[in-house]
C-alpha positions, -999 to +999 in steps of 0.1 A: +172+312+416+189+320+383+219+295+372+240+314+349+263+291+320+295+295+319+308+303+288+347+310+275+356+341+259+379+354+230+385+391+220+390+403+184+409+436+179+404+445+144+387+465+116+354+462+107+339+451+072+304+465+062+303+440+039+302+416+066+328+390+052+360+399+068+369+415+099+350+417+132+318+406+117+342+375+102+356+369+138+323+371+157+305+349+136+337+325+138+335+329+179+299+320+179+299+290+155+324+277+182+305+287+213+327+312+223+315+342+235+330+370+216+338+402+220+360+433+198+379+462+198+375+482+162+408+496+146+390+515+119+357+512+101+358+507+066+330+512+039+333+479+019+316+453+002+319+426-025+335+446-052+357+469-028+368+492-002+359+529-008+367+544+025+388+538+061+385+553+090+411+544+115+400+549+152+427+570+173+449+545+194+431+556+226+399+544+220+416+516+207+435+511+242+397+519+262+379+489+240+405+465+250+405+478+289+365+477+289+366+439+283+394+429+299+382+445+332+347+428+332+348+402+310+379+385+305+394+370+275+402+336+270+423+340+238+431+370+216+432+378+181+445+409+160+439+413+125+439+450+115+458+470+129+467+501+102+495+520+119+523+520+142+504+539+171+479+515+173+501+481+171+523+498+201+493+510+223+480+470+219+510+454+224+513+474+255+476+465+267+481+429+258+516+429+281+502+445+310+471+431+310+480+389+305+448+381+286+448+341+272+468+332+246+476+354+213+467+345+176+484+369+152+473+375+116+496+401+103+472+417+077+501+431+061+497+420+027+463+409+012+461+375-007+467+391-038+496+406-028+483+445-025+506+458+006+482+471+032+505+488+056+541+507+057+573+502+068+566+519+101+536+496+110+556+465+099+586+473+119+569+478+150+545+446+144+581+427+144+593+442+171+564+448+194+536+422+184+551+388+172+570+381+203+539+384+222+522+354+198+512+325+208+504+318+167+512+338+141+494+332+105+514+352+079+500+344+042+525+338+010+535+372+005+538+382+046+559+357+050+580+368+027+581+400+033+584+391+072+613+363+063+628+383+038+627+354+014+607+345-018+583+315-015+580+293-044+585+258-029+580+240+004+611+244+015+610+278+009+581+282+033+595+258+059+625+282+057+602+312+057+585+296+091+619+292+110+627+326+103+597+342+112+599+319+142+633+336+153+613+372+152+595+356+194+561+340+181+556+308+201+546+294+166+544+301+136+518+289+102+526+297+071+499+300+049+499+285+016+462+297-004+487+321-022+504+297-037+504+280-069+498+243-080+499+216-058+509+241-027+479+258-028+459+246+003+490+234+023+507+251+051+539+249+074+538+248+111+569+255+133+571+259+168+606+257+173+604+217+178+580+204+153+580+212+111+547+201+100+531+205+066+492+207+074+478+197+042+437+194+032+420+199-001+422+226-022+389+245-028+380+258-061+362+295-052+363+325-063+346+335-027+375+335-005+368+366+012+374+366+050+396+334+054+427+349+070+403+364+093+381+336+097+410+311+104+427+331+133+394+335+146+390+292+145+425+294+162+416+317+189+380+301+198+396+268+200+426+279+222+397+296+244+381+258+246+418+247+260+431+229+228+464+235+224+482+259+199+492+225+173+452+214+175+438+243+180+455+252+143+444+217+129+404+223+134+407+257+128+422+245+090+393+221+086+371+241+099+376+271+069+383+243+043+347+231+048+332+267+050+351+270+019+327+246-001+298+264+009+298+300-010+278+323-003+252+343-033+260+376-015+273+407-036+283+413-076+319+402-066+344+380-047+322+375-014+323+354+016+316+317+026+291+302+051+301+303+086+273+283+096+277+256+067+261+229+093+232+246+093+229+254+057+196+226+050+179+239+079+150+260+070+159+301+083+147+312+113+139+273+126+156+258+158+184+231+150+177+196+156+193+174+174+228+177+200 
């Protein structure tokens, strides 16, 4: 008789990259690294790669809404993560889903405002992310410039993004991690943790890349597949940091520009297409 394995779940709901370093592909590869089984709803499809983003289709709300339902009826969802979510229609029709549905725990990356500061999405979608989303978060992983713009503050120091972390908290996420990659000397690499009892500075090695594409992405994804394992939000955050730091060391020679990073770094001196050694 067949023994099936159980395995734990996580859901991705946003956008996919055809250039395979960010998004959905990002998040799937992160949920398999980790032994999660994972599954997606797509926001919008965009026509990208190294150098760019030439096109984006976003996805009506509905079919949105029917992606979620379709997994969440059969196959369960041990965590959750959003990443792009383009427009006020489609942040309300998830934050609905998510509510009525009570999937596992929520990992928010804003995707509001890209690393280097481009703004992604309006006023509209921002105010109903605030409104309708955070509160619903388990963790919520604003970068330097979200957090300002979410905290209404400008971040320069640590204090500034401890302040920027309390704030934010106020808005309903459980907790909140500031990211620091976008900022500048010594910060760079360090980020703030508040969950409304503990302020703690999570601080690893800075990598010097130029292929950083996909690490918001990647690390909510490490957050979510680890809070599908049972870790808790605070550890779950931890190996999910050391986890991208490492990736981070192992570039990619993909594209003519900024690309991705390995997600399978562990695996990078064994010969393609051979079976792993060892546990």
């Amino acid at each position: 008789m067949e023994t099936l394995k159980p395995v734990p779940t996580a859901l991705t709901i946003a956008g996919s990259d055809s250039g395979g370093g960010a998004g959905i592909q990002a998040d799937l590869a992160t949920f398999a690294f980790h032994r999660v089984h994972g599954t997606s709803a797509v926001t919008a499809v965009t026509a990208q790669n190294t150098l760019g983003v030439t096109r984006v289709d976003v996805l009506p709300a509905a079919s949105v809404a029917a992606q979620i339902d379709a997994v969440a009826v059969d196959l369960g969802a041990g965590a959750v993560k959003t990443g792009m979510l383009v427009n006020p229609d489609i942040i309300s029709v998830v934050a609905a889903r998510l509510r009525e549905l009570k999937l596992g725990p929520l990992v928010v990356d804003p995707v509001m405002v890209s690393r280097a500061g481009a703004r992604l999405i309006d006023d509209a979608a921002v105010g109903a992310l605030k409104e309708l989303l955070l509160p619903l978060a388990t963790v919520a992983t604003p970068n330097r410039y979200e957090a300002e713009l979410l905290a209404g503050l400008e971040l320069r120091t640590l204090e500034d993004m401890r302040a920027a972390a309390r704030r934010i908290h106020r808005l309903g996420p459980r907790a909140v991690l500031v990211k620091g990659g976008g900022m500048e000397g010594a910060l760079r690499g360090t980020d703030v943790w508040f969950d409304g009892e503990h302020l703690v500075t999570l601080h690893l090695r800075a990598v010097e890349t130029r292929n950083t594409h996909g690490t918001g992405c990647t690390l909510s994804a490490a957050i979510a597949a680890h809070l599908a394992l049972g870790r808790d939000a605070l550890e779950a955050t931890r190996r999910a940091k050391a986890y991208v730091t490492a990736a981070l060391e192992h570039p990619l020679a993909l594209g003519r520009g900024p690309g991705p990073f390995s997600h399978f770094f562990p695996l990078d001196d064994q010969a393609p297409g051979t079976t792993p050694q060892g546990p």
